[in-house]
N, C-alpha and C positions, 0 to 999 in steps of 0.2 A: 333334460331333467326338469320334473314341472318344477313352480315355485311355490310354495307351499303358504298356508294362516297358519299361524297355532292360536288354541285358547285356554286359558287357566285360569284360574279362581283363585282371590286372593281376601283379606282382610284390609280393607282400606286406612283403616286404623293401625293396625298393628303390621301390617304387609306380611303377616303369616301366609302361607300358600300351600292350597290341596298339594298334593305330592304325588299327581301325575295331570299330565296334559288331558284337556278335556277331550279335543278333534282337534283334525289337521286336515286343511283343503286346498286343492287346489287353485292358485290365483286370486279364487274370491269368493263371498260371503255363498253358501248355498241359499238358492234361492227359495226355498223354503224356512227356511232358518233365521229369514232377515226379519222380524218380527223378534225375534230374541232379542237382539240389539237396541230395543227401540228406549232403552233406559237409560237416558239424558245421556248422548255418544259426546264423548271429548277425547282428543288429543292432547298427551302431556311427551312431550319429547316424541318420539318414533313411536311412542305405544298409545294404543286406542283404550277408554276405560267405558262400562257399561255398568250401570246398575241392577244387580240380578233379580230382584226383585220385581220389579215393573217391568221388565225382559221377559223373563217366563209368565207373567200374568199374558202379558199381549201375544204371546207364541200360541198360549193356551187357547186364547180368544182366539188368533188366528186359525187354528187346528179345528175350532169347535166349527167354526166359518164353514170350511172345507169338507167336515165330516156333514154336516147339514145340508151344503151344496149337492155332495153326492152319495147322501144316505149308506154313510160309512159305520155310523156311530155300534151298529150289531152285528156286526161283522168281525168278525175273532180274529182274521187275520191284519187287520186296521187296530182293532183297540188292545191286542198284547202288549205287542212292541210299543204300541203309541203311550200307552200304560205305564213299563217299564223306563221309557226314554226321559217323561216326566217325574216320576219317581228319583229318579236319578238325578235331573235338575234341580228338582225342589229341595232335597235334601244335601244338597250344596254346604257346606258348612259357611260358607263365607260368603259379602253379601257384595262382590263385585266382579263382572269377567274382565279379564284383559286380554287383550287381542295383540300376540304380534306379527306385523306384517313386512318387517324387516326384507324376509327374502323374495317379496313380490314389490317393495320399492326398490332393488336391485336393479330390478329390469330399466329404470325413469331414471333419467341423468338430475331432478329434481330433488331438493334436501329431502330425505327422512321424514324428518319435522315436519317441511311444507305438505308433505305425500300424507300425516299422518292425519293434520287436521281438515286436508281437504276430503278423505276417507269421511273422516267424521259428518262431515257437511254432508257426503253423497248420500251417508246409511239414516241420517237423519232424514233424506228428502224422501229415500226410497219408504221409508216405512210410514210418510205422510200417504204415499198412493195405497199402500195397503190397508190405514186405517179410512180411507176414503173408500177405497172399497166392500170394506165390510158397513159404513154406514151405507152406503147405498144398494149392499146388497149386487154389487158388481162384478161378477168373479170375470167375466168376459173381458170386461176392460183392461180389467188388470193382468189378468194375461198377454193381453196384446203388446202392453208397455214392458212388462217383463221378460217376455217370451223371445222378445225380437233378437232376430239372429244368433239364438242361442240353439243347443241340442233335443232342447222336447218344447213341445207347443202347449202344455198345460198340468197344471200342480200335482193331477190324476197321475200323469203319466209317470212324474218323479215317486210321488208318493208306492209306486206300484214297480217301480223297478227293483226287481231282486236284490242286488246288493245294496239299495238307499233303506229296503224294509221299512218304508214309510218314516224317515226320519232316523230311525236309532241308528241306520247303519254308517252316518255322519259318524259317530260317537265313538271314541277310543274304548273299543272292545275289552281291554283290560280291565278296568273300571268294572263291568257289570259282572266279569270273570271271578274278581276278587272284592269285595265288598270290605276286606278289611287289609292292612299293610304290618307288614312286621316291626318291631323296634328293638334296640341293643339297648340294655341296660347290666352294666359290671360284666359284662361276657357273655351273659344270656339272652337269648331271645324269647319275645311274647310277641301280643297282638292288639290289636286297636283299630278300630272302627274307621268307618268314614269321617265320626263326627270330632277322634281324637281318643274317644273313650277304649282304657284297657279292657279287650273281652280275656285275655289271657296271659295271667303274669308270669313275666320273663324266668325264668324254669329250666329251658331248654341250648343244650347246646349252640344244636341246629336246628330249622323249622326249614324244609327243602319248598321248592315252589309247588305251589299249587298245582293240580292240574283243570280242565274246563268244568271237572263237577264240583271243584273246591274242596276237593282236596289234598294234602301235603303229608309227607313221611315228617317225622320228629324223630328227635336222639336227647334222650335226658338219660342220663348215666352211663353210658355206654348202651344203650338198650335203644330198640327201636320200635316205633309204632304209627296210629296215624291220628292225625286233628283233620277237623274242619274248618274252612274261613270264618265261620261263626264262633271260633272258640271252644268248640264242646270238642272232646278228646274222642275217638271216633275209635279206635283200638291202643291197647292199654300197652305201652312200649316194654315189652317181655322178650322182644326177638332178639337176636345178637344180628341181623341187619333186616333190612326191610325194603322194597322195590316200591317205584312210584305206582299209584294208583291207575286201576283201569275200568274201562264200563264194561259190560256182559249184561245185552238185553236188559236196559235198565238197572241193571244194580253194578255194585263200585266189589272190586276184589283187588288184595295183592298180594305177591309173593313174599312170602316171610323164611328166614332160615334157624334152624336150631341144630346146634351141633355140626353144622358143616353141610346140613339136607337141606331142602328147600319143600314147601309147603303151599299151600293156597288160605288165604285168610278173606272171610267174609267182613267187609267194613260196615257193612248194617248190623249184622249179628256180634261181630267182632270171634266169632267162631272158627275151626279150621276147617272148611269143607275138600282139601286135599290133605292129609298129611303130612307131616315135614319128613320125609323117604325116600326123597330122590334128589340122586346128584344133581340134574339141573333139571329146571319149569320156566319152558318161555313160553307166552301165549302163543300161538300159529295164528287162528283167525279171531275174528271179533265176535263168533256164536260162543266163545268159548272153548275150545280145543286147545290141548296142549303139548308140545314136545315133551315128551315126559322121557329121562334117563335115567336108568336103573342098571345096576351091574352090566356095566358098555353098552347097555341097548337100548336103542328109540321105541316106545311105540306111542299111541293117541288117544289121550282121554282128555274129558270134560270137567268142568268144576266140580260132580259133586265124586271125582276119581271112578266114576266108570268105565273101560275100556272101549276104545270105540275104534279105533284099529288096533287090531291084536296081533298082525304079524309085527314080530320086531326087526330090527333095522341097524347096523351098526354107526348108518348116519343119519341125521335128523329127518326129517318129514318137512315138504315144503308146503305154500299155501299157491296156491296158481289163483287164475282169473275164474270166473263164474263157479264160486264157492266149492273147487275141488283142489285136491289133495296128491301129491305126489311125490313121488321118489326116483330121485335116476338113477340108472343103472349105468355099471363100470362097462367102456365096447361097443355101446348101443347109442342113438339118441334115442331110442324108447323110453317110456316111463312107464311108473307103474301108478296107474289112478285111481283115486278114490274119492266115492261123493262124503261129503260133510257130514253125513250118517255114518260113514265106514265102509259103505258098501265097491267091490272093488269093480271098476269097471272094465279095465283089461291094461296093456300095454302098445300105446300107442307114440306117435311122437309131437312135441310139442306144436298148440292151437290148431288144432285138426280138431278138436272136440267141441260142439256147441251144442246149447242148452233147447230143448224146446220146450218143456213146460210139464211140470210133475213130476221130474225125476227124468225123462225121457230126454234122449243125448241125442246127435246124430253124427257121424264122423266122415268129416270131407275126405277125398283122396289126395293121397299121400303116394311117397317112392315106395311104401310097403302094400298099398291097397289101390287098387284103379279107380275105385266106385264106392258110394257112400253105403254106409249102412246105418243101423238104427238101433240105441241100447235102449233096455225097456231098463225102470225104476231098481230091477233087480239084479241087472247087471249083465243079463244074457241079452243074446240078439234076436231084435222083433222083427230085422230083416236083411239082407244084405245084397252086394250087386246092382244099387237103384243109383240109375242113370239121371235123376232129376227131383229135389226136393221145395215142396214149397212149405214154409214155413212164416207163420201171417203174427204179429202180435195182436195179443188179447183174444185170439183162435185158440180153443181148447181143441182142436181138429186139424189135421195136418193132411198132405196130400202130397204124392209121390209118384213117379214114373218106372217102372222096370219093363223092359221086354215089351217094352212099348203099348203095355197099358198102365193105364193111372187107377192107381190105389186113394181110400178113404178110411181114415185113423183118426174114431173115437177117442178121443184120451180119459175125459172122464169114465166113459162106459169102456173102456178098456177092448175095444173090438173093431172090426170092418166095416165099411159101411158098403153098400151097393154091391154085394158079394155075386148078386145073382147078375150080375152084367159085365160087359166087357166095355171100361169105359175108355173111349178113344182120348178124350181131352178134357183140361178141367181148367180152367181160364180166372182170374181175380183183377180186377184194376181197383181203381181206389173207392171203389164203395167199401172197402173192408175197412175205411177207415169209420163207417157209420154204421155199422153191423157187424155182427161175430158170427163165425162158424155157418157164412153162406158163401156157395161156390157154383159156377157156370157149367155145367156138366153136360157133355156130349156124349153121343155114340152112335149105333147103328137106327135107334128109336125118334132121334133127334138131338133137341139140345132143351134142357129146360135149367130153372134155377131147385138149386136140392139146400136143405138146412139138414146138417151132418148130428146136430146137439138132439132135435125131435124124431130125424131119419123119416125127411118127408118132404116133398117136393113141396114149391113153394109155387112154380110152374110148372106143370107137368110137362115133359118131354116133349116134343113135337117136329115132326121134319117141316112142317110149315115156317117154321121161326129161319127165318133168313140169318138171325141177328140178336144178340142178346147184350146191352151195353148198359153201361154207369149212365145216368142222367144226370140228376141231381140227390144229393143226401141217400136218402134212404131209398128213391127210385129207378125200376130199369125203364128203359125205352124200348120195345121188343118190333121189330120191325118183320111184316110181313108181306104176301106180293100186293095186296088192298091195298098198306097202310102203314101204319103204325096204331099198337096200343103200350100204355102203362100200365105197371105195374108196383104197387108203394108198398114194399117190403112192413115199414110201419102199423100200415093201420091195416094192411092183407088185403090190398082194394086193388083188383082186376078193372080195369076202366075199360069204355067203348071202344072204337076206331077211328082211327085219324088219318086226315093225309098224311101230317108230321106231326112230330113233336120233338122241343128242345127243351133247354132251360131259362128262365127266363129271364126275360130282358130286363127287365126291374128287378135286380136280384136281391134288390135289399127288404121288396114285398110282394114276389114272385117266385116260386117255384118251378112253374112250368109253360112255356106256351104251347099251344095246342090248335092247329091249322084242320080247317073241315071247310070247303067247298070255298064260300065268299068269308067263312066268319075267322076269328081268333079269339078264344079263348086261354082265359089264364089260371093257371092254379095260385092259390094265394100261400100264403103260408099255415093260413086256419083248416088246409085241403080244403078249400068254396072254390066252383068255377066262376067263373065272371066272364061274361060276353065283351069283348073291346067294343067300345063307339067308334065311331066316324071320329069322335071329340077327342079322344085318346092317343092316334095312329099318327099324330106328331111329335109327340112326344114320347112313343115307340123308336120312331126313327132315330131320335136325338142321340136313345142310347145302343143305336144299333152294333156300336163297337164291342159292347157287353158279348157279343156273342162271338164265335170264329167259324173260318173254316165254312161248310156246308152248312152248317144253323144260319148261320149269317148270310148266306145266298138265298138260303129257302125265303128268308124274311124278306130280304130287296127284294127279291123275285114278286111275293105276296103284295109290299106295297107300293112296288111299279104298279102290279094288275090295280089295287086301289086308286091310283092314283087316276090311273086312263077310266079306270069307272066313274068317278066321280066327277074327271074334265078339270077345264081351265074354274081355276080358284077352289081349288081344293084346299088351298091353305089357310083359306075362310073357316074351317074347321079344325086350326091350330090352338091350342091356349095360347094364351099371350108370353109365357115365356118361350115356348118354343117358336113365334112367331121374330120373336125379336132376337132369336140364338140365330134362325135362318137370314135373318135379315140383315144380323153382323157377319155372319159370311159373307152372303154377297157383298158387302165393304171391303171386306179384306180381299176378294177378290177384283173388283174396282167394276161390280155391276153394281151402279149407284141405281139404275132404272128400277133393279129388283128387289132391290132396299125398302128406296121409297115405296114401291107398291105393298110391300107388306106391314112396311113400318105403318102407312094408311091406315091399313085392316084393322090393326090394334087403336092406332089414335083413333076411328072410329067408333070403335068398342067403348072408349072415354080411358084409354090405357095412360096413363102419365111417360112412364117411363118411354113408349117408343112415340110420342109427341116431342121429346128431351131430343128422340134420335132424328126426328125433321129437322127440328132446330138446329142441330149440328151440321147438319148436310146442306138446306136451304141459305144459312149464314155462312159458308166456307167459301173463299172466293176461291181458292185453290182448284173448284171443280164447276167453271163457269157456268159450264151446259147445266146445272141446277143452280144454279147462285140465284135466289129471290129472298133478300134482305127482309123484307115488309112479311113474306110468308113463312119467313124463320123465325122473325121474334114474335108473330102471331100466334105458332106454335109453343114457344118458349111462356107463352104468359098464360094459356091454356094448360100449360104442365106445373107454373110456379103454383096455381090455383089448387092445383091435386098437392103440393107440396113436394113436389121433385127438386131436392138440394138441389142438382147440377142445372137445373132451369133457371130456378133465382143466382146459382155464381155470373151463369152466361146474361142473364139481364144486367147486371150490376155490373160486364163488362163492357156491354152497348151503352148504360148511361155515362159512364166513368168516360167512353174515348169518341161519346157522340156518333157511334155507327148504329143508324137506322131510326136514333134519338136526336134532340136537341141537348148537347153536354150535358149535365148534371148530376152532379157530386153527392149533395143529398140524397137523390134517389137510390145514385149503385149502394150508397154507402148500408141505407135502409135496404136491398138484394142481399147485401153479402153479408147484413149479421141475419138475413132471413134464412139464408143457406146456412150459417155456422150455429143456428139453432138448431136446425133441423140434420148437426152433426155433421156438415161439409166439411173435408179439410182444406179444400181450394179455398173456398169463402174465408178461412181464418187467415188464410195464407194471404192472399189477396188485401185483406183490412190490414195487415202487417206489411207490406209491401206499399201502402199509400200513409201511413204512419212513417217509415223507416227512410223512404224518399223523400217524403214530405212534398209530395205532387199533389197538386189541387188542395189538401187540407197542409195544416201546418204541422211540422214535422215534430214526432213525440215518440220517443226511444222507446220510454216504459207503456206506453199502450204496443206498442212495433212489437215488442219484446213478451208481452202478453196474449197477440195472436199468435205469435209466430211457436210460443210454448203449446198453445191451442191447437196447433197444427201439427205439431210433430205427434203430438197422441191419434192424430189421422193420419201420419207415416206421411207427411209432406213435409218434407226437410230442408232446412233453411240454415245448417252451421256455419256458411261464412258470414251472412247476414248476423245472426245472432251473435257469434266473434267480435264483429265490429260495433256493436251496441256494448259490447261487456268491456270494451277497448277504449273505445268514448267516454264509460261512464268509470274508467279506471278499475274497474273490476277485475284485476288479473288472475282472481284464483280461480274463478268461475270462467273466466276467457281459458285457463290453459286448463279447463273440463272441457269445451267444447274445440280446443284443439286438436286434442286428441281426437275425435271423432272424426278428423281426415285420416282416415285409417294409416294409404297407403304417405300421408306425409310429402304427397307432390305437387300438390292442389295450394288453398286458403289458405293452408295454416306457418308456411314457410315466412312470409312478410312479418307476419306478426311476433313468432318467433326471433325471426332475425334484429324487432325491435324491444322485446324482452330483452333478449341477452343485452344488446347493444348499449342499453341504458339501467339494468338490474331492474327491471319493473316487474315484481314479482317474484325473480331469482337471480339467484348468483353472476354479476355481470361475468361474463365471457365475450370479449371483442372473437376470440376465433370460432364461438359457436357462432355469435352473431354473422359474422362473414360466410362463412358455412350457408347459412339457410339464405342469406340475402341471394346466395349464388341460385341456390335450389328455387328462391321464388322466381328468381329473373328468366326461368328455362319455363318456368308456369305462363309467366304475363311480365308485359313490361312497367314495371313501377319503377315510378320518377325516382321515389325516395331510397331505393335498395338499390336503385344505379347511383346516386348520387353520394352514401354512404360507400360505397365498394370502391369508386373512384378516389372517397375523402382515403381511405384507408392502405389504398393503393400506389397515392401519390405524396401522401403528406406524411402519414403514421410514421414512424422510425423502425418500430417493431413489425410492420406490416408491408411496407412498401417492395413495392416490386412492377417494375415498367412493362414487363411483357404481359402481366396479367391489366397493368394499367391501361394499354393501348387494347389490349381484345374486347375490354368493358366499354371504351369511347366507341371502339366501332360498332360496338352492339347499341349504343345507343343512337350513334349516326343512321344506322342501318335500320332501326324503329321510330327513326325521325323524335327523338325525346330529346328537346333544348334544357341541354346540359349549360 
């Protein structure tokens, strides 16, 4: 069961409170929402407090942020809801949230309290990165820091997810449902606003619940009728009873009784659009249709009582799936069907009937029928005996098999298509998902493409045509003994002849690729061809995986033959990021020879980045047969100049330990805030690591502790380090934030815990917690101090002592050589 926030609105003065919960979430604050909270956060006991005012100003901000980002702001599906959601904030009556988050401190063996205000600290820090990124206009960043390890990669994506509906769907649904709440005064009920204010004085018996359009049945004198959540009385309580309210294509109706009949009342007009004449009116469907009972018999009309199934029934009328209508019979599982007009379809037995489109049915086989058949709109049969139905969404044209030819069924035009032929086969793959009412049609003439809607080939027929297949979108590939040509259904564009054609390899600004003799050309997405370069055909390759199967042979096939046409150093004609994609293959393969030769080509070129990759390789002793120190950092200082962060980390690690240099401290020190400007996160990592050791410079927690912050926004993560700076500087609320961050709790964060409890530094002393993790850290690493604590405990305590676990800790320290 998850563990839930609540949040309510209260009076700080008076501790009045709205009188329903605002939202309830999951574990923790949504991450779009944290911008609300940014109004001075405090912990008073377990509860969090916010000021609502400067909360919803900064959410506002925030939102305006993001709609700007990505040009949300005219977009009706962004500004309703987003509309709506503020609206609803703003008019808050009261001018504080409170937040409790009781059942997600459950989960932490840590006080309440401690849980509540260290919350407070977090929502305050979180909302510092947010308002830092709207001054700098950063959404990227803040994603990164946001996003990590969490379920979406970016604000777009929450904003955009169905049930979040851009924010409001955070928001307790009731609230927008009912806009005002009931209240008891001397027996009676009225009504009152959001803000407190009477819309409607107390008068009525009972006020029933609202339903989603807002409205509620009333009883004031024994009499019944309806209100609105606004107060205005919506039909005037004359009934002797009255049913809750319901929709009918936009308007609200109910059933009202007089005399013991039952009736249909219009709540806009407040008029009777059925009579009150029948022993019972239950709606059947949602267009409106009713069970209507009249002297013991069913039959089916509409709101304004016109009959709409006329045979009657001595039992009700059901509503089935795809808007039809039936009846069972006594003996049979048959039924008797009707469409939503009345019109009857036949008797068949249940979900054997599906919908094709205008009224047009078709009915699988059944134990009563072998073979499908086909009802037209009017209830008789358009065909019967077919062995094979294709049926396509968004296809106003359907297509059929019997007797082993294939039919064509106009739907709009109400007729056959290709009457005059005998067509052997009619084939669809997934272009019908980019086109309507076009189909692959074969026969004795050939096979061409036909559109069923115009009744006009699209390709004409042909026995020449090998092959008629889906390419891409809107295009076939028609493959013949020459060749291949295309064909783009869109723009009706018959193209040349090809060796081949597939789709192409850049799919994200490619269409189509297109092989003729030595060349490749590409369709783009504008339909322009474009000739491939010599300059291009490596970065073809790169995404060679884009394609499968036979496209993807045709292409190796093509740039093997390129590759021998061109000879040794063809990769001379690579861009430099594909020079350097091939060149980290061969690393990972551990052809360092083919590396370096390419990695050359580029640092040639004056390429930084693969000058970075000499460097790496010429300075690695691990791979002798290249090891040349003097030629690796010659290369490193050639890249530092282009401003390659990883060039300046790797200098500033030759001057810091004197490889290939004369030691020097100053120097690296000057590399590695040269890399952490140019956004390194080793470089921060690094400056915090000679801070926190205090090697070669003198050692300073708070500078340590400010790279080491600087580094984890580059996802280089330093929590036991950091632990121990917060540990030093007695910092325990902020040490047990980043204890947590040893997720699985087997690692750093055991010793420290173990010395929490031990001495209440921060929380509640517990010797048995403390023992506990002393145990957990000692199975991590061996520390002096959590063996010599487990021992104090185990030999000395009165409460604690016990010789067999005494003697397994000595040996474990014997056995780790730790002078106990």
């Amino acid at each position: 069961m998850a563990h839930r926030i609540y949040l309510y609105n209260i009076d700080s003065k008076t501790k009045e409170e709205y009188p329903h919960y605002l939202g309830e979430w999951n574990y923790e604050i949504p991450e779009l929402l944290v911008p609300l909270f940014a109004g001075n956060p405090r912990a008073k006991g377990k509860l969090l407090y916010f000021d609502k005012e400067e909360g919803v100003a900064r959410l506002r901000m925030f939102y305006q942020f993001l709609a700007d980002h990505h040009q949300l702001n005219y977009k009706k599906a962004y500004s309703e809801p987003v509309n709506k959601m503020f609206d609803f904030l703003e008019t808050l009556p009261y001018d504080t949230f409170v937040m409790d988050a009781t059942d997600v401190f459950h989960m932490n063996e840590e006080s309440h309290k401690d849980q509540a205000k260290e919350w407070a600290e977090v929502i305050r820090e979180r909302n510092n990165l947010y308002i830092q990124a709207e001054e700098t206009q950063d959404l990227l960043s803040l994603e990164k820091e946001v996003f990590i390890f969490k379920g979406y990669d970016s604000f777009l994506a929450m904003l955009e997810t169905d049930w979040i509906e851009y924010g409001l769907g955070y928001w307790n649904e009731e609230i927008f449902k009912n806009p005002s709440e009931t209240f008891e005064e001397n027996g009676l009920w009225g009504l009152k606003n959001k803000k407190g204010e009477v819309i409607s004085q107390p008068e009525y018996q009972e006020i029933f619940a609202f339903n989603d359009e807002g409205i509620a049945v009333i009883q004031k004198e024994k009499k019944f009728g309806y209100i609105r959540n606004n107060g205005i009385v919506a039909v005037d309580g004359i009934y002797e009873d009255a049913f809750d309210a319901f929709d009918v294509e936009g308007k609200n109706y109910g059933v009202v009784q007089i005399n013991g009949k039952q009736g249909l009342v219009s709540i806009t007009t407040g008029q009777l659009t059925i009579p009150c004449e029948y022993d019972e009116l239950e709606l059947l469907m949602y267009k409106g249709l009713f069970n209507a009972k009249k002297e013991e018999h069913y039959h089916v009309i509409n709101v304004l009582n016109h009959k709409i199934i006329t045979n009657h029934s001595e039992t009700p009328f059901e509503y089935g799936y795809d808007n039809l209508i039936f009846l069972k019979q006594k003996g049979t599982s048959k039924r008797l069907y009707y469409t939503s007009e009345g019109t009857f379809l036949g008797e068949y037995p249940e979900d054997v009937l599906s919908p094709i489109l205008h009224g047009y049915y078709w009915v699988s086989p059944h134990k009563f029928q072998k073979k499908i058949s086909i009802i037209k709109p009017d209830g008789t049969l358009l065909d019967s005996q077919i062995d094979k139905i294709t049926v396509l969404d968004n296809y106003t044209s359907f297509a059929y098999r019997k007797d082993k030819k294939w039919y064509l069924y106009d739907i709009q035009q109400k007729q056959f298509r290709l009457t005059d032929q005998n067509v052997e086969n009619i084939h669809v793959d997934w272009f019908t998902q980019f086109m309507n009412n076009v189909f692959i049609v074969s026969n004795e003439n050939g096979t061409g493409i036909y559109y069923t809607s115009e009744d006009r080939w699209l390709i004409p027929q042909s026995k020449d045509y090998k092959k008629i297949e889906s390419c891409k979108q809107e295009i076939f590939r028609i493959s013949v003994s020459e060749g291949m040509f295309y064909y783009d259904q869109k723009t009706n564009t018959k193209s040349a002849l090809y060796d081949y054609i597939c789709e192409g390899i850049d799919f994200h600004e490619q269409l189509l690729c297109l092989f003729k003799g030595k060349q490749l050309l590409v369709l783009d997405e504008n339909r322009e061809l474009h000739q491939v370069s010599d300059f291009e055909m490596g970065a073809l390759y790169e995404k060679q995986y884009n394609l499968r199967g036979k496209d993807q042979r045709y292409f190796l096939d093509f740039y093997k033959t390129w590759q021998e046409r061109i000879g040794f150093g063809f990769e001379t004609f690579f861009d430099n990021e594909t020079l350097k994609s091939r060149g980290n293959e061969y690393r990972k393969e551990g052809n360092i020879k083919e590396a370096i030769r390419l990695y050359t080509i580029g640092a040639d070129r004056g390429a930084g980045e693969m000058m970075t990759e000499l460097g790496f390789i010429y300075t690695d002793e691990s791979i002798p047969e290249f090891y040349d120190l003097k030629k690796g950092i010659d290369f490193y200082e050639k890249a530092a100049l282009q401003d390659q962060p990883y060039a300046w980390n790797n200098l500033g690690y030759h001057y810091q330990n004197g490889k290939g240099y004369p030691q020097n401290i100053k120097k690296a020190l000057e590399c590695y805030k040269k890399g952490a400007e140019l956004g390194n996160g080793m470089c921060f990592e690094n400056l915090a690591h000679l801070y926190f050791y205090g090697e070669h410079v003198e050692k300073d927690y708070e500078l340590a502790l400010g790279y080491y912050k600087m580094a984890e926004k580059k996802f280089q993560f330093n929590e036991a380090n950091i632990s121990e700076i917060y540990y030093q500087n007695r910092d325990y609320s902020n040490l047990q934030r980043y204890l947590k961050k040893d997720y699985n709790r087997d690692t750093y964060s055991n010793i420290y815990y173990g010395i929490l409890y031990d001495h209440g530094f921060g929380v509640k002393q517990s010797i048995k917690k403390a023992i506990g993790h002393y145990e957990k850290a000692l199975e991590y690493s061996p520390y002096f101090y959590a063996l010599e604590r487990l021992l104090h405990y185990y030999k000395e305590d009165p409460a604690f002592a016990d010789p067999q676990k005494y003697q397994y800790w000595k040996e474990y320290g014997e056995e780790n050589e730790m002078d106990i």
